[in-house]
C-alpha positions, -999 to +999 in steps of 0.1 A: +713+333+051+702+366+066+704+370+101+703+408+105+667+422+114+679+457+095+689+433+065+658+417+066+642+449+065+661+463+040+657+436+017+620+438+021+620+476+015+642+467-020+623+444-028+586+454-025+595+491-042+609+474-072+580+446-080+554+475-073+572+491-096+574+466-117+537+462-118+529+497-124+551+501-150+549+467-171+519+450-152+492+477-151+469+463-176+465+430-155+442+431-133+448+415-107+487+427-103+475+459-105+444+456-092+439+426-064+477+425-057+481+458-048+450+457-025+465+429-007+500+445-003+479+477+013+455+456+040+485+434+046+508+471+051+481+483+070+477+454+093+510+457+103+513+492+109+481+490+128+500+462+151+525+488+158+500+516+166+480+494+184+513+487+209+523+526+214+499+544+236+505+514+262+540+512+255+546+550+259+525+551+294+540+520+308+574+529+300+575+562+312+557+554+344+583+525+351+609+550+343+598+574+370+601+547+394+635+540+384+648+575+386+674+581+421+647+608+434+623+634+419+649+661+419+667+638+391+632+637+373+631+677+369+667+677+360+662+651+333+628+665+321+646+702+314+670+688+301+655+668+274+629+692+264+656+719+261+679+696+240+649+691+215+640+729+215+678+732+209+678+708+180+646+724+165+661+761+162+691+746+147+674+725+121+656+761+111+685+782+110+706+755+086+670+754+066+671+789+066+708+794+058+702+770+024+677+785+010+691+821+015+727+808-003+704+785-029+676+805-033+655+776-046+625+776-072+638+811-087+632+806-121+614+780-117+579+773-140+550+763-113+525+748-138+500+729-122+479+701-134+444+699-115+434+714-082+440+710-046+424+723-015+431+726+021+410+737+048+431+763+071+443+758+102+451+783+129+485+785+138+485+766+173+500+785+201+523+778+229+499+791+258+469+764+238+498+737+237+501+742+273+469+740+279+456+712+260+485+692+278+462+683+304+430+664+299+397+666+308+389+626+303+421+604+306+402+580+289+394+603+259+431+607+258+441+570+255+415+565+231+424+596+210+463+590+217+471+622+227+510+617+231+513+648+250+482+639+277+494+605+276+529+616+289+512+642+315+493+614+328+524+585+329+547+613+348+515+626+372+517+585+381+548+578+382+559+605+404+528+601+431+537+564+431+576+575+439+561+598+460+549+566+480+584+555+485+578+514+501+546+515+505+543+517+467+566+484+458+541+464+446+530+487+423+564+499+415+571+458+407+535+458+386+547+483+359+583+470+354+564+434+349+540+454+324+569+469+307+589+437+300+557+422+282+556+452+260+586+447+248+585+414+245+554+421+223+569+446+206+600+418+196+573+392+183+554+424+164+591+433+152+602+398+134+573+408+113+587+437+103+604+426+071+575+414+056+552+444+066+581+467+049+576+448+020+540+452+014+539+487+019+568+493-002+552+471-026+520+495-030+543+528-028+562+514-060+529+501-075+508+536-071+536+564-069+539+581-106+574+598-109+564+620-139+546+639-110+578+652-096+602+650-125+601+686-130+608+691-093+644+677-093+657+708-075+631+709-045+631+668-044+671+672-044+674+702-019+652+684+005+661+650+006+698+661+004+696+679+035+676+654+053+705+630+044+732+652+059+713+653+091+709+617+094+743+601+085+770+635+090+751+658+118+733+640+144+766+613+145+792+637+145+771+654+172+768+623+193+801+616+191+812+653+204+796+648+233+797+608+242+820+584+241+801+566+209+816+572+173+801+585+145+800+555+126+790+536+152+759+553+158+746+553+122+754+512+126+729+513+156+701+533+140+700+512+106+670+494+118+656+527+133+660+543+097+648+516+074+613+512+096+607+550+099+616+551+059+589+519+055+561+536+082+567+570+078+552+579+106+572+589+141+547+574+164+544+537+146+585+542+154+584+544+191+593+509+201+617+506+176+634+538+188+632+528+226+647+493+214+679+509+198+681+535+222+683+510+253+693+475+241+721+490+214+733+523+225+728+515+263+710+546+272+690+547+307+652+531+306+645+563+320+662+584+296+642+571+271+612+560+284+604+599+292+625+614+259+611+591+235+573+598+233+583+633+243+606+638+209+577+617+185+552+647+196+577+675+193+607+670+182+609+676+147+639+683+128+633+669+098+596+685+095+616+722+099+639+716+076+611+703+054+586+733+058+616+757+057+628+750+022+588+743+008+578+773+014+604+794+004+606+771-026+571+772-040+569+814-029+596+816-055+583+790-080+550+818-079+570+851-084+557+859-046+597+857-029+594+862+010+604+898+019+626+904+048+602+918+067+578+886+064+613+863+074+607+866+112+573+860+110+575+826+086+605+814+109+590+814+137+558+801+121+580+771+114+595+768+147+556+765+162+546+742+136+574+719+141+571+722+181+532+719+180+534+694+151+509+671+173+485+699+174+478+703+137+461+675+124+475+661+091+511+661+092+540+684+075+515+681+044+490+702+060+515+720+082+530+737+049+491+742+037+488+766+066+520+787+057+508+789+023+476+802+033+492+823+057+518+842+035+492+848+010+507+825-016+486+803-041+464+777-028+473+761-056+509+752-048+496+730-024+490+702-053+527+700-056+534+695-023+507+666-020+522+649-052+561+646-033+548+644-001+547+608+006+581+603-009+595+631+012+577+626+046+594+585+048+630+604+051+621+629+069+600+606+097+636+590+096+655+624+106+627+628+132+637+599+147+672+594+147+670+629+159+653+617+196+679+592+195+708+613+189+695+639+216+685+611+243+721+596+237+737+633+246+710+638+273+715+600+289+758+607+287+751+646+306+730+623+335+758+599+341+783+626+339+767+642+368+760+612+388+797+603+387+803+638+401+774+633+427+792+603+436+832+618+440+813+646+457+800+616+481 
């Protein structure tokens, strides 16, 4: 009998893809396989994801407010903020650069016929800047933001709290006592939301294998192969061997401890629907401070994006190749650090790295077009790469949560 939760999940995941695909391949003309079974799979996929959703803005405020009130003093609450939105800046540039590097020794899509079947539009986007970012970190109507779940007004919010009720000192222990009450019933919801997890997996996989058509990408092997490829590289060789440099956990040992992380973010593909599942590995199976990852975790599902970098990197070099349109060097600068905004701001263009890639596209002066193609392997892509998203916040929080004890032990000898 299976006892694992990540077996469970897995099993689901197996499962459901391969009797949707079943269906669509040797059921289609039935009805109601096709037809009412597949409607089911989707309310019951969406029911569950919306469980998880509903659970995150709370989860993300209450957590980061509790850890504020944990932290030693608000001098440790800079240090730790720095630190961990450097590390994810850090991880960002690097996830371009390797991007960049690949496609420059590969050279992908040269040769390539871009023949495309039907139309598809976009509307553009304006590349968001960092001064708007900055700006728009603040709300006007807190409630607005909840409602809206604004992850980066959300967070604002949680550490303008969490600090004035530090601030406080005593005279703030009940409320102190109030949010650390509030955050053990999220995650206590967040374990009885979980042991549904198996059998949410399933029924989205189920509709994913029922309605996805791999003709569409089967002349796309190279692009599919060049993605995916490097997506699995940073999940299972980069981001453990990193963690292990720097902490005391083993490679192998941290890919054990994210299994669960990866199969849900592979099931959901979305980074925010992963939160608790990311603050639950990160503090009940790699031990890192509530703290740590009360603050890094929302902080990393809004903006740091690794996988989405290397995702928009190799796509748009891909399909400017596919058209007979190759990037120049002098366009380079500008479409890497298009990518490094997108990827940082990814919360501030609505749509996801679908869209995000839309707006390059548009902005190099390439087909509109192209964008079809990138809508037809987008769903399949964007489950692996909401998996190196997150495993990515968890590697970094690891590194960031091992640099804090480090200099607490040195505090402490300097005591």
């Amino acid at each position: 009998m299976i006892k694992s939760l990540s077996a469970k999940i897995f099993m689901g995941l197996f499962t459901g893809l391969l009797l949707g695909s079943i269906v669509q391949y040797f059921l289609a003309d039935v009805g109601f396989f096709s037809g009412t079974l597949v409607e089911l799979a989707s309310a019951a996929g969406t029911m569950f994801v919306n469980m998880i959703m509903m659970l995150v803005v709370p989860l993300v405020f209450v957590s980061i407010v509790s850890g504020v009130c944990e932290l030693k003093d608000m001098q440790s609450f800079g240090r730790l903020g720095g630190k961990t939105f450097g590390f994810y800046i850090i991880n960002t540039l690097v996830a371009v650069t390797a991007a960049f590097t690949l496609v420059m020794l590969v050279d992908p899509g040269k040769g390539v016929d871009m023949s495309v079947s039907g139309s598809a539009t976009i509307t553009a986007t304006e590349l968001p800047s960092l001064l708007a970012l900055l700006v728009d970190i603040v709300p006007r109507n807190p409630i607005a933001a909840f409602m809206s779940g604004n992850m980066l007004q959300v967070i604002f919010m949680a550490l303008m709290l969490g600090g004035a009720i530090k601030a406080l000192g005593d005279t703030a222990k009940g409320a102190v006592q109030a949010f650390q009450t509030a955050d053990n019933i999220m995650m206590k919801l967040i374990g009885m939301v979980m042991n549904l997890a198996p059998l949410g997996v399933f029924a989205l996989m189920f509709k994913l294998g029922a309605t996805l058509e791999a003709k569409v990408f089967l002349s796309m092997l190279q692009y599919l192969g060049l993605i995916i490829g490097m997506l699995a590289l940073w999940i299972f060789v980069v981001y453990p061997f990193a963690v292990s440099l720097f902490t005391p956990i083993t490679a192998k040992q941290f890919r054990h401890q994210t299994r669960e992380q990866v199969l849900f973010a592979l099931s959901t593909a979305s980074s925010n629907a992963t939160i608790p599942v990311t603050l639950r590995t990160l503090t009940q199976k790699l031990g890192v401070n509530h703290a740590v990852a009360g603050f890094g975790v929302p902080l990393g599902a809004t903006m740091n994006m690794g996988g989405v970098s290397i995702y928009i990197t190799i796509a748009t070099f891909f399909i400017a190749n596919a058209y007979g349109m190759p990037i120049t060097t002098e366009q380079i600068p500008v479409v890497l650090f298009s990518v490094f905004l997108l990827s940082v701001g990814a919360g501030g263009v609505p749509g996801g790295g679908m869209v995000m890639i839309g707006v390059l596209i548009h902005q190099m002066g390439l087909p509109i077009e192209a964008f079809a193609i990138v809508a037809a392997l987008d769903r399949l892509i964007d489950t692996i790469l909401t998996s190196c998203n997150v495993v990515g916040d968890t590697a970094v929080l690891t590194i960031v949560d091992q640099t804090e004890k480090a200099h607490q032990i040195t505090e402490t000898d300097e005591d």
